[in-house]
N, CA, C and O of each residue as an XYZ file, in Angstrom:
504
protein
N       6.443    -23.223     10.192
C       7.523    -24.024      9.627
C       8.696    -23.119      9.278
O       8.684    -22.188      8.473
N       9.545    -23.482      9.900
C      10.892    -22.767      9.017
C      12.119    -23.659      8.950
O      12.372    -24.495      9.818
N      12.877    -23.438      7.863
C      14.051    -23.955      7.284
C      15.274    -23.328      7.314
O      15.552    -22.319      6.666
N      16.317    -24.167      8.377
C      17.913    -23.178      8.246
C      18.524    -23.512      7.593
O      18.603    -24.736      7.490
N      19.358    -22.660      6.723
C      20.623    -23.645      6.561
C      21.764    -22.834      6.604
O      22.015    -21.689      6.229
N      22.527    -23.927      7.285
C      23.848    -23.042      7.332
C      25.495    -24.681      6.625
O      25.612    -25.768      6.060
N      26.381    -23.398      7.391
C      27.972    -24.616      7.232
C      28.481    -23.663      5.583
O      29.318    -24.312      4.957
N      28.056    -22.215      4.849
C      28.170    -21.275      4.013
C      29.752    -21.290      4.121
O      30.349    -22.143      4.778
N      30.344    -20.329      3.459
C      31.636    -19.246      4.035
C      32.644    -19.917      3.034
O      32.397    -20.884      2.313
N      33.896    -19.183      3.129
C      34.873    -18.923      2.176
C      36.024    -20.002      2.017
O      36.773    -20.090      2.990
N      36.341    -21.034      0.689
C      36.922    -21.504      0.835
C      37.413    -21.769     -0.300
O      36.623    -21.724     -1.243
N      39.185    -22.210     -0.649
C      39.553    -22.439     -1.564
C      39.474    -23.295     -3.225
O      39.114    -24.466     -3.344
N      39.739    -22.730     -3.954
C      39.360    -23.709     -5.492
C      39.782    -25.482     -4.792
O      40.537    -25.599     -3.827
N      39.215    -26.555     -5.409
C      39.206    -27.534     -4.946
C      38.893    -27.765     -3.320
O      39.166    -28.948     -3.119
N      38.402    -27.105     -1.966
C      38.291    -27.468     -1.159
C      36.976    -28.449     -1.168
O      36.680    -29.275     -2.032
N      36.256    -28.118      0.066
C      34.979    -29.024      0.279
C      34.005    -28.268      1.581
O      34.739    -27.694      2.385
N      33.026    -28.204      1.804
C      32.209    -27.582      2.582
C      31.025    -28.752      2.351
O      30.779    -29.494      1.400
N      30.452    -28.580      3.575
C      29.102    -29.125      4.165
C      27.900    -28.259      4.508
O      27.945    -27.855      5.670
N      27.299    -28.036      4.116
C      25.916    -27.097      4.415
C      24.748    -28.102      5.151
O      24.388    -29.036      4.435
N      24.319    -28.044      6.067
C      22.858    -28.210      6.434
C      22.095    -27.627      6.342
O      22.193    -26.415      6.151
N      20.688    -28.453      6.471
C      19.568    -27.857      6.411
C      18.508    -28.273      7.808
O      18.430    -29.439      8.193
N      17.857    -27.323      8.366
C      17.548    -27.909      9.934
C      16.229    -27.392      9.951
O      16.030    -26.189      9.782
N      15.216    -28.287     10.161
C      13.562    -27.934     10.200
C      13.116    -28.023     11.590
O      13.416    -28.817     12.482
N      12.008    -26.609     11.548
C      11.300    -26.891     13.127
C       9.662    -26.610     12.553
O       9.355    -25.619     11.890
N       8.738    -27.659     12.944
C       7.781    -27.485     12.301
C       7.160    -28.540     11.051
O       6.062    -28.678     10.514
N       8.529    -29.198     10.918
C       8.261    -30.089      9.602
C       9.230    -31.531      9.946
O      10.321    -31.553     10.514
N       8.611    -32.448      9.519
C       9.412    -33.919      9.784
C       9.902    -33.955      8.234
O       9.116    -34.312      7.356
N      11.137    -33.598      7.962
C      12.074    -34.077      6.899
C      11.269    -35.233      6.412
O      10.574    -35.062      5.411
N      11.292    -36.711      7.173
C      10.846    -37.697      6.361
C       9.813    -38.263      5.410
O       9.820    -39.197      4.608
N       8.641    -37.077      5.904
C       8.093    -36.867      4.845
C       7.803    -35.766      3.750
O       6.703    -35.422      3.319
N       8.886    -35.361      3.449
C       9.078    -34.366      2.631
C      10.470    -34.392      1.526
O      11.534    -34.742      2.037
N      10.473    -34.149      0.522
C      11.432    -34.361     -0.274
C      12.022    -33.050     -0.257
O      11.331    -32.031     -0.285
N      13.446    -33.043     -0.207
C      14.187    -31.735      0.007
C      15.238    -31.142     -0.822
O      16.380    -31.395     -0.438
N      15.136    -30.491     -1.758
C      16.143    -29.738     -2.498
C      16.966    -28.380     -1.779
O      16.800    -27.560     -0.876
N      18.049    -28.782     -2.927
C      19.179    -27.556     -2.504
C      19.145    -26.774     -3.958
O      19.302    -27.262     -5.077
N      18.823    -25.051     -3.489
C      18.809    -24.668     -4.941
C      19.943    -23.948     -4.861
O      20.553    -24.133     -3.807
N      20.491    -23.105     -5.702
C      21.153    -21.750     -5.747
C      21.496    -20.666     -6.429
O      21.558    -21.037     -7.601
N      21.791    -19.378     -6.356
C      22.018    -18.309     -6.856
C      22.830    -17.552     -6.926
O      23.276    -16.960     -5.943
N      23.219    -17.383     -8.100
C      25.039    -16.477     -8.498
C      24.422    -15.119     -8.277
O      23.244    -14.851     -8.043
N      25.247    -14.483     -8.374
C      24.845    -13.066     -8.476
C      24.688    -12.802     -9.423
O      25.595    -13.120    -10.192
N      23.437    -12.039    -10.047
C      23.415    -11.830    -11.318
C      22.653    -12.871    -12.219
O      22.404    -12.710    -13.414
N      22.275    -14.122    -11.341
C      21.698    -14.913    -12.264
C      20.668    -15.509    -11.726
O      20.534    -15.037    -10.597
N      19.730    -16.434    -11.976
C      18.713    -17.046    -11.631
C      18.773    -18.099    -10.699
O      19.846    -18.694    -10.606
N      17.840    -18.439    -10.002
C      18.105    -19.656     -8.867
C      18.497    -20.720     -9.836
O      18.034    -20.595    -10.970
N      19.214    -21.675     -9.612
C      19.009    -23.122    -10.102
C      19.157    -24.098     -9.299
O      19.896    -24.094     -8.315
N      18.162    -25.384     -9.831
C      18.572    -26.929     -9.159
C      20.097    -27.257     -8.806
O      20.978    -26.938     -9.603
N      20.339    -27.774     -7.836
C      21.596    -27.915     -7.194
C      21.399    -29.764     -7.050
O      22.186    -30.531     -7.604
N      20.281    -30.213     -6.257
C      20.408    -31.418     -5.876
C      19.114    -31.267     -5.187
O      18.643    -30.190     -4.823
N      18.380    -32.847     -4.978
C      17.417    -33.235     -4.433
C      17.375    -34.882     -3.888
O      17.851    -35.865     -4.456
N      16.761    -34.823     -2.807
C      16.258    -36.182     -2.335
C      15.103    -36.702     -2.200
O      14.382    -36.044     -1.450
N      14.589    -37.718     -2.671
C      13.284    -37.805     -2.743
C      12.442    -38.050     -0.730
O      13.163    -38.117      0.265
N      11.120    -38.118     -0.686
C      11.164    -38.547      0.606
C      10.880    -39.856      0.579
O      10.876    -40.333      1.714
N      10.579    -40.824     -0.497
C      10.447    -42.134      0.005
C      11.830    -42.788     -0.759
O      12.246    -42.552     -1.893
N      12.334    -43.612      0.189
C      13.513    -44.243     -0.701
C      15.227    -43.531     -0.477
O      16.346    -44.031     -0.360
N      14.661    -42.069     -0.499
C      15.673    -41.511     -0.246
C      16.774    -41.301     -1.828
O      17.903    -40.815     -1.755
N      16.181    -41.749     -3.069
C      16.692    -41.492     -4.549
C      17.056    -39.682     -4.548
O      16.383    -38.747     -4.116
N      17.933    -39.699     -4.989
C      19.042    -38.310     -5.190
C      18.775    -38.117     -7.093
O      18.488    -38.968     -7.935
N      18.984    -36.857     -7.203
C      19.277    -36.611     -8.376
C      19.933    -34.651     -8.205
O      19.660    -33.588     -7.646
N      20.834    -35.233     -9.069
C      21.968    -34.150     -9.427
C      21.937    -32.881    -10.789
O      21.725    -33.133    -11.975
N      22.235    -31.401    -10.139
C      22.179    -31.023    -11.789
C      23.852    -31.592    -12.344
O      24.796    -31.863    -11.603
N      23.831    -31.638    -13.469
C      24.990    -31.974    -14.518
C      25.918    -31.477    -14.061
O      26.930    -32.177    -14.008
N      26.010    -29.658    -13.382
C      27.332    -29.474    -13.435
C      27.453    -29.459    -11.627
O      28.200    -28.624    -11.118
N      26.665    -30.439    -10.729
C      27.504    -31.109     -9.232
C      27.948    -31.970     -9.353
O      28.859    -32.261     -8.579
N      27.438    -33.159    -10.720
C      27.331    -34.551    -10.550
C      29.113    -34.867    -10.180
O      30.157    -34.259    -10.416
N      28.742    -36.189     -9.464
C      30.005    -36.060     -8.771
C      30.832    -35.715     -8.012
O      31.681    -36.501     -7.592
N      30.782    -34.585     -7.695
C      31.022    -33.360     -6.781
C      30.584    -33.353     -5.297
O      31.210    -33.432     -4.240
N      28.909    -33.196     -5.700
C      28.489    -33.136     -4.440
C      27.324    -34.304     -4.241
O      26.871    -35.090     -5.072
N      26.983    -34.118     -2.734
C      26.483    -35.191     -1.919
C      25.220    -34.837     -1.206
O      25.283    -33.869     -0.448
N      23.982    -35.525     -1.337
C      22.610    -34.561     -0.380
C      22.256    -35.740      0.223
O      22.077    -36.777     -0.417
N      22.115    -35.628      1.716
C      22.136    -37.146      2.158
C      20.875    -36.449      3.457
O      20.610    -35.254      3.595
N      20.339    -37.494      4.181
C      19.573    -37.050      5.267
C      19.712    -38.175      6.613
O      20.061    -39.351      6.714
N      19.223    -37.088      7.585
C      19.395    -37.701      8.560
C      17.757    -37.963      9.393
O      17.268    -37.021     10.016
N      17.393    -38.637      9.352
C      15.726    -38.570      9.817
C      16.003    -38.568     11.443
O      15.190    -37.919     12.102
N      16.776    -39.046     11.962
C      16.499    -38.999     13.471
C      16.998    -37.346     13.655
O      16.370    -36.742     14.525
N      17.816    -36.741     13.093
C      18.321    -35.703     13.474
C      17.390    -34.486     12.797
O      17.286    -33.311     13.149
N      16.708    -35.254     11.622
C      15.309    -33.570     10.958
C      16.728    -32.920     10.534
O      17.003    -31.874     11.122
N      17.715    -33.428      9.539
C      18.395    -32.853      8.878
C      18.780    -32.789      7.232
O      18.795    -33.929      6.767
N      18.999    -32.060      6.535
C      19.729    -32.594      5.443
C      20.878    -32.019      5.240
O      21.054    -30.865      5.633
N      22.027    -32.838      4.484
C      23.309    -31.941      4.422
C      23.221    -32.259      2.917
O      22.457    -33.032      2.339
N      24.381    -31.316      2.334
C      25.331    -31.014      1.017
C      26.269    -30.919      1.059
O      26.743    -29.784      0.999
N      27.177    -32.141      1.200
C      28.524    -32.400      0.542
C      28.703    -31.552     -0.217
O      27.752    -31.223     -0.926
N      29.654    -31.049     -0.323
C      30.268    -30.212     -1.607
C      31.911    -30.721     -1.668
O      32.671    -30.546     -0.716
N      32.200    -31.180     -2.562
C      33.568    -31.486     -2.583
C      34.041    -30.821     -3.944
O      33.274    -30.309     -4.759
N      35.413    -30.905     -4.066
C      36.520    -29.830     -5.606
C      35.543    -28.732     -5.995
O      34.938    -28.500     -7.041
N      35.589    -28.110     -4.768
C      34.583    -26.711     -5.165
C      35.501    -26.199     -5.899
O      36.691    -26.505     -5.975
N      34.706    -25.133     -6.629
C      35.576    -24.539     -7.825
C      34.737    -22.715     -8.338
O      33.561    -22.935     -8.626
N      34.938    -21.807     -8.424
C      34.671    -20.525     -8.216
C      33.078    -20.526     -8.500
O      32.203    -20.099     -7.746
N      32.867    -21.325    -10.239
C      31.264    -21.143    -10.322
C      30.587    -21.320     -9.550
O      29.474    -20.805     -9.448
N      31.471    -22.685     -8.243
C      29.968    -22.783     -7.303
C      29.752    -21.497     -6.514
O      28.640    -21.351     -6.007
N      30.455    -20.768     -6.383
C      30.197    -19.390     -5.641
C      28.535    -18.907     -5.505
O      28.336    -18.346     -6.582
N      27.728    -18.871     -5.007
C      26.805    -18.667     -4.927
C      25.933    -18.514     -3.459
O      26.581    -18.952     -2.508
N      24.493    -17.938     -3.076
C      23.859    -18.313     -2.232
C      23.027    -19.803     -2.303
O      22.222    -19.951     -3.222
N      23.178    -20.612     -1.580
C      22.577    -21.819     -1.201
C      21.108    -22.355     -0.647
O      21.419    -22.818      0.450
N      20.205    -22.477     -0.744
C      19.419    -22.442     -0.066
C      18.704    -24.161     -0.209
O      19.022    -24.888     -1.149
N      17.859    -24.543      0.734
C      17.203    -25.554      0.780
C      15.284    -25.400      1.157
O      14.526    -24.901      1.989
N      15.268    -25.906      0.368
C      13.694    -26.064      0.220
C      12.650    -27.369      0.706
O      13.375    -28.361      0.630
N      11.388    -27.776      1.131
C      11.338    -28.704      1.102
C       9.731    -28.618      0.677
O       8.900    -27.778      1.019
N       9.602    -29.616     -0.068
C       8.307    -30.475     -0.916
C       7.523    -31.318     -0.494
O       8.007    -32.436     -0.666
N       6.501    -31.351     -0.002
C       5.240    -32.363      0.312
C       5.505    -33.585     -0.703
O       5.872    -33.487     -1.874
N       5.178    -34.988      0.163
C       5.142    -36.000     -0.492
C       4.250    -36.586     -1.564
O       4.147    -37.654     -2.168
N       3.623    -35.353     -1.526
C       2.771    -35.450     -3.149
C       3.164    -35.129     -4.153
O       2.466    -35.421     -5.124
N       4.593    -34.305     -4.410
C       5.031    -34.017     -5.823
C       6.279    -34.796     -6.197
O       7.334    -34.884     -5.570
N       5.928    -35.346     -7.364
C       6.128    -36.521     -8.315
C       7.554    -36.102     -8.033
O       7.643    -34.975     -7.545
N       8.581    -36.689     -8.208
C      10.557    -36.841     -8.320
C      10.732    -36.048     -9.382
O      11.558    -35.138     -9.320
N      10.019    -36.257    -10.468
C      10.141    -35.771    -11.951
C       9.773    -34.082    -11.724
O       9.950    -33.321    -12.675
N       9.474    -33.779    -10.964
C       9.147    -31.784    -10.675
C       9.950    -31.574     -9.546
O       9.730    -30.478     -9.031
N      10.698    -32.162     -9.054
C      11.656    -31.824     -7.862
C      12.758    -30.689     -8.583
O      13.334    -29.944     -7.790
N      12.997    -30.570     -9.726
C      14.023    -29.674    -10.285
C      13.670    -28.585    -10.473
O      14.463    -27.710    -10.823
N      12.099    -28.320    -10.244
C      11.588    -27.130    -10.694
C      11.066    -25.920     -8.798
O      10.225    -26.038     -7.907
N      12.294    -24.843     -9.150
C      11.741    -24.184     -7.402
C      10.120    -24.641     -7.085
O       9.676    -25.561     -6.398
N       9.664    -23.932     -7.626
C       8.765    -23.391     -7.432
C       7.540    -24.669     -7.139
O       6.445    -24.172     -6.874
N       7.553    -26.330     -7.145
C       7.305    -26.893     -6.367
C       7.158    -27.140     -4.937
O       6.494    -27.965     -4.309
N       8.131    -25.998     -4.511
C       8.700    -26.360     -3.416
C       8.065    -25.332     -2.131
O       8.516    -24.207     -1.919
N       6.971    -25.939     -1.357
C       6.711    -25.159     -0.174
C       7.056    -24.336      0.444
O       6.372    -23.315      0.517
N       8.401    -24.473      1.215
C       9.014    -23.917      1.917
C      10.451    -23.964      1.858
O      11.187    -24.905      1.561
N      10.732    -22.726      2.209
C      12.418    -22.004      1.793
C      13.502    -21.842      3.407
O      12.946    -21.640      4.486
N      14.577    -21.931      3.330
C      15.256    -21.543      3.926
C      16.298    -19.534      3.623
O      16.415    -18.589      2.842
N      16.470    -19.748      4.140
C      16.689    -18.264      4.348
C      18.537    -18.013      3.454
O      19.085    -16.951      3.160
N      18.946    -19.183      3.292
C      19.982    -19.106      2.821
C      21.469    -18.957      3.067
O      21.604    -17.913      3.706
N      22.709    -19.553      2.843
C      24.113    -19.920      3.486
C      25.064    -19.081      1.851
O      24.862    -19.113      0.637
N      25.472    -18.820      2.212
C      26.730    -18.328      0.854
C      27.899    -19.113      1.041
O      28.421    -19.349      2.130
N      28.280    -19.501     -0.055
C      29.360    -20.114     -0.334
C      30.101    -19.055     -1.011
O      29.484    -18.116     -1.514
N      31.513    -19.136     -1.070
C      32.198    -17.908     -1.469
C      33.664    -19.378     -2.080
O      34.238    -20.057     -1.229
N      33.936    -19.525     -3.486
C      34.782    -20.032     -4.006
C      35.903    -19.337     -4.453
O      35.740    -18.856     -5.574
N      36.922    -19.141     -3.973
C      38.104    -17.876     -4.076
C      39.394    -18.404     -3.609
O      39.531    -19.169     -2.654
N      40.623    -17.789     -4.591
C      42.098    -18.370     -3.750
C      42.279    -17.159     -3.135
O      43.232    -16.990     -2.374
């Protein structure tokens, strides 16, 4: 199983970027898929998640609004909207994905999470 993600790279305060996430080995649809990430200097955190049944989203506090985690089942994709990026989001990106056995309510926590992607950088800068 492995996980890509890319659509990373450098873009202005308020722009917008799209990241995917692309599985070979694993059917997205049954798997619930988070986006985590990491500043430099600081710890991974929850970014966003989708559940695999239903397709229910939940946001940390400081994307809400912002950004977007949507999937594509015919395509074995997930993307991240990112819209009025702004410097904090500066970080590495990564996407993970979760067996349909762990509850929505532990989707915020990494370390649920099976399998990793290798990671996209976002770079927030004028």
């Amino acid at each position: 199983v492995q996980l890509q993600a890319s659509g990373g790279g450098l873009v202005h305060p308020g722009g917008s970027l799209r990241l995917s996430c692309a599985a070979s080995g694993l059917t997205f649809s049954g798997y619930s898929v988070g986006w985590f990430r990491q500043a430099p200097g600081k710890q991974r955190e929850f970014v966003a998640h989708i559940y695999w049944s239903a397709g229910t989203t939940k946001y940390a506090d400081s994307v809400k609004g912002r950004f977007t985690i949507s999937r594509d089942n015919a395509k074995n994709l997930v993307y991240l909207q990112m819209n009025t990026l702004i410097p904090e989001d500066t970080a590495v990106y990564y996407c993970a994905a979760a067996n349909s056995m762990r509850p929505m309510l532990v989707l915020t926590r990494s370390y649920v999470y099976e399998y990793w992607g290798q990671g996209t950088l976002v770079t927030v800068s004028s």
